[in-house]
C-alpha positions, 0 to 999 in steps of 0.5 A, spaced: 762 674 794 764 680 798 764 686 796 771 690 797 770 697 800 774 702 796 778 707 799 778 714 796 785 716 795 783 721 789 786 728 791 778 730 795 775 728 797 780 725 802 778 719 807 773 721 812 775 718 819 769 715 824 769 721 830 768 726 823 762 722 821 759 721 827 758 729 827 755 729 821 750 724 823 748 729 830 741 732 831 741 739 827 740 744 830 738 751 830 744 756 827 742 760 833 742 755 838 747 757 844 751 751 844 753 751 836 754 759 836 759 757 842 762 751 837 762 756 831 765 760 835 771 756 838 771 754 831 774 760 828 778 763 834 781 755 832 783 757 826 786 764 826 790 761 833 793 755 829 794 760 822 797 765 826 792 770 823 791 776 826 786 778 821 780 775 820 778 767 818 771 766 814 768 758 814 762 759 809 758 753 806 761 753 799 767 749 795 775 751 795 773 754 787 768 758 792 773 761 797 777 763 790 772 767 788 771 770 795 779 771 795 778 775 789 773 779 789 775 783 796 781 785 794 781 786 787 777 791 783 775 791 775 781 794 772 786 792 776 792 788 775 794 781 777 800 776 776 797 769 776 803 763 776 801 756 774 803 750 774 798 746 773 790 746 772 788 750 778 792 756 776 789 756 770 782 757 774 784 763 777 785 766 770 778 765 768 775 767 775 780 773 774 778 775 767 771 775 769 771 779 773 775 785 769 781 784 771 787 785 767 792 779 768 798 776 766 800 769 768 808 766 769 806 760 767 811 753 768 811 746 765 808 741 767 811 737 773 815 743 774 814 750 778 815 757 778 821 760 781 821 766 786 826 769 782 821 768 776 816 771 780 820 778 782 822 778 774 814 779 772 813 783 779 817 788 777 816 789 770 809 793 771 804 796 777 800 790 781 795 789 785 795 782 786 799 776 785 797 769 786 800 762 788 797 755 788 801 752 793 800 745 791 796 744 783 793 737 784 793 736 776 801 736 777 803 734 785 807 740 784 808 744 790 811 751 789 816 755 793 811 758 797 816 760 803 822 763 799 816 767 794 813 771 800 820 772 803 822 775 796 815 779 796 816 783 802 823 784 800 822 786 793 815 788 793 811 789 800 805 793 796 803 787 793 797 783 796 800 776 795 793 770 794 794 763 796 790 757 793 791 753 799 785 748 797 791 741 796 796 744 801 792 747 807 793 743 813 798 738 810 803 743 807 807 749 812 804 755 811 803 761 816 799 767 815 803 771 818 809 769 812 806 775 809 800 772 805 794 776 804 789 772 802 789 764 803 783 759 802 781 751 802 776 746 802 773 742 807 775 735 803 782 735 802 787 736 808 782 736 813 779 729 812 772 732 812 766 732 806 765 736 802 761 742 803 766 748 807 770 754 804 775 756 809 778 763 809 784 766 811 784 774 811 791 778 813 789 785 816 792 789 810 786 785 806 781 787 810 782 794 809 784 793 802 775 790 802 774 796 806 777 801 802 773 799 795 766 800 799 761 796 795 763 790 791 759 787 786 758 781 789 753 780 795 754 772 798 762 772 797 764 779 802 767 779 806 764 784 809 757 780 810 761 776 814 765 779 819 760 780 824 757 773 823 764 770 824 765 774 831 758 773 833 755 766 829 748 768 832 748 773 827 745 771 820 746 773 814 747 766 811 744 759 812 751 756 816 752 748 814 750 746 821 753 738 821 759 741 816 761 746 822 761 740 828 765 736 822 769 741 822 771 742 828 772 735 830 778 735 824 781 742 828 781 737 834 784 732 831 790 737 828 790 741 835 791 733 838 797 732 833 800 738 833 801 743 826 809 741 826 808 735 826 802 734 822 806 738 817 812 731 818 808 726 818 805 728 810 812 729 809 814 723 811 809 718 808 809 722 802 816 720 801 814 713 803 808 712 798 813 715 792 818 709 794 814 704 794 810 707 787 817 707 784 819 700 787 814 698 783 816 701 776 812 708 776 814 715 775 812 721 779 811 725 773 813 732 779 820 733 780 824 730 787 825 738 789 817 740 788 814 733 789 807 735 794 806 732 800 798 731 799 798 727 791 803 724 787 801 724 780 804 716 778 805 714 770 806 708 768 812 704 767 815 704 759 813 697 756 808 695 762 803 696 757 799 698 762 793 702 759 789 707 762 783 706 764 782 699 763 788 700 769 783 705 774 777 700 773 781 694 776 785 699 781 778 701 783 775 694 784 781 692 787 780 697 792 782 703 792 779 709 788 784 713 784 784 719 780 785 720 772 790 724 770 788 732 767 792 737 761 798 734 759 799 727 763 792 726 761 792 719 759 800 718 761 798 715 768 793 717 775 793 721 781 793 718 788 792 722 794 795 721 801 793 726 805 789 729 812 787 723 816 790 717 813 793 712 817 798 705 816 793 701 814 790 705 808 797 706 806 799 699 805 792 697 803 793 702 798 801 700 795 797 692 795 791 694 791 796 698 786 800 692 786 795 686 785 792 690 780 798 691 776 799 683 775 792 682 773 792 687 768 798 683 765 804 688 768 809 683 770 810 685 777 814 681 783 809 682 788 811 685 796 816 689 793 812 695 792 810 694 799 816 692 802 818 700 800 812 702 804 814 698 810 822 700 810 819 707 812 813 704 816 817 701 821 820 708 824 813 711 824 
């Protein structure tokens, strides 16, 4: 019998497309070698240009949680004050890594499935002196977005001396968002949006945060500074760390790919399919546990129909030997349904493969489904691609 490959459809990592892969599998070479300096050159000056950052871009090996904690720490020091809004289990990592490092915080917290608002934001902001305040664009635990445009237009407004921290790790690259909207600090990881494994922490730095690093002279922390790393991003044949050599070419070869389709368009097309993949997951009898206005265009979180008798985990195990790898719910979904990512570099073919693995394995777990309508949802939308 032949095996049937599973398409990773998790939140991250995403699926990985050949000409990634083959720059993966290139020859390593020395960090100093002049033909990777000028990759890992190009590959930097890419990101600031694409970003609109007039500041500096940062590729360090490492996760998205790494990029948080480098976020963090070069803005903010021990004592200082920070708002930290959570809609899901994301935000709530900041709160540890920010407690750990002596931060006052407080949190504007939302239910899950539903977001924050810019005036909630402003209410919280108002009410004492802060240094910083962070947002998690999109929480994978949730498949809410947040309003990050209308929260940094009110934030220039109403509070310019606050440094605004973005956690872009499920949004960057899938999701609008420029640096030059007033963000101070913005991260991600390789293996979400980009279509890249896992391994790369990018960082985006606005002017204001690098001499917000400068102003606090040492900081306690040595591999996350910011200022370790400026001169290695101007000149890569500089050393202070060891780069992730293959990860850089990987990286690059996926900014080729977002310059080739362009960042407007890449930003439609995740919106578009998005809207396609919730259709035909609701066609089906699922419900998107984010609300239609805050829905993110990377994940949907999907629970299961009412009555269906559709169990957890006895449904992912068979969703996965149908093909396609989902991803369990987290807090308070946890249970109640399953994540399916559709982000990065996913084209028709994994989408409809994906809405007929769901549908098949709904009938043989025992949920009475008229098989095609789920993909006939999906296809509707396809057509106009």
């Amino acid at each position: 019998m032949i095996k049937t490959p599973k398409l990773v459809m998790i939140p991250g990592p995403t699926p990985v497309v050949r000409s990634i892969q083959d720059q993966m599998a290139r020859e390593t070479v020395a960090f100093g070698d002049p033909g990777f300096v000028a990759d890992f050159k190009g590959l930097v000056a890419d990101l600031k240009t694409m970003w609109r950052c007039s500041g500096e871009a940062f590729v360090v090996a490492g996760t998205g949680t790494m990029g948080m904690e480098m976020a963090v720490a070069n803005v903010t020091k021990r004592g200082d004050k920070i708002l930290v809004c959570e809609h899901g289990f994301f935000g709530e990592r900041f709160i540890d890594i920010c407690s750990r490092k002596g931060l006052e915080v407080d949190v504007l917290k939302a239910k899950w499935g539903t977001v924050y608002t810019p005036e909630q934001v402003d209410a919280e902001l108002s009410k004492k002196k802060y240094t910083a305040v962070t947002v998690t664009h999109v929480d994978t635990s949730t498949g809410v977005a947040a309003p990050l445009k209308a929260i940094c237009d009110m934030m220039k407004k109403k509070h310019p001396d606050v440094l605004l921290i973005v956690d872009g790790v499920a949004a960057t690259g899938a999701e609008e968002e420029w640096s030059d909207w007033g963000i101070d600090v913005l991260f991600t990881g390789s293996q979400k949006a980009f279509g890249v494994a896992p391994g790369l922490a990018m960082v985006w730095a606005s002017p204001r945060a690098i001499e917000k690093r400068k102003s606090m002279s040492a900081i306690p922390e040595s591999y996350f500074d910011f200022e370790k790393w400026i001169p290695v991003m101007n000149d890569p044949s500089k050393y202070w760390g060891t780069p992730a050599v293959n990860m850089v070419w990987a990286l690059k070869e996926s900014v080729r790919i977002m310059k080739e389709e362009g960042l407007e368009e890449r930003y439609a097309r995740h919106t578009r399919q998005a809207a396609m993949f919730v259709a035909a997951m609701e066609a089906m009898g699922f419900k998107t546990a984010a609300a239609k206005e805050n829905r993110a265009s990377t994940l949907s979180v999907f629970l299961y129909p009412e009555g269906s008798g559709l169990e957890d985990m006895p449904f992912r195990t068979k969703l996965a030997e149908e093909g396609v790898q989902p991803a369990g719910c987290l807090g308070d979904f946890a249970g109640k349904g399953f994540r399916l990512g559709h982000m990065g570099n996913i084209d028709k073919h994994i989408l409809v493969g994906a809405i007929a693995s769901v549908e098949r394995a709904c009938v043989k777990c025992g949920y009475k489904i008229e098989l095609g309508k789920g993909l006939a949802a999906l296809q509707a939308g396809l057509v106009g691609e």
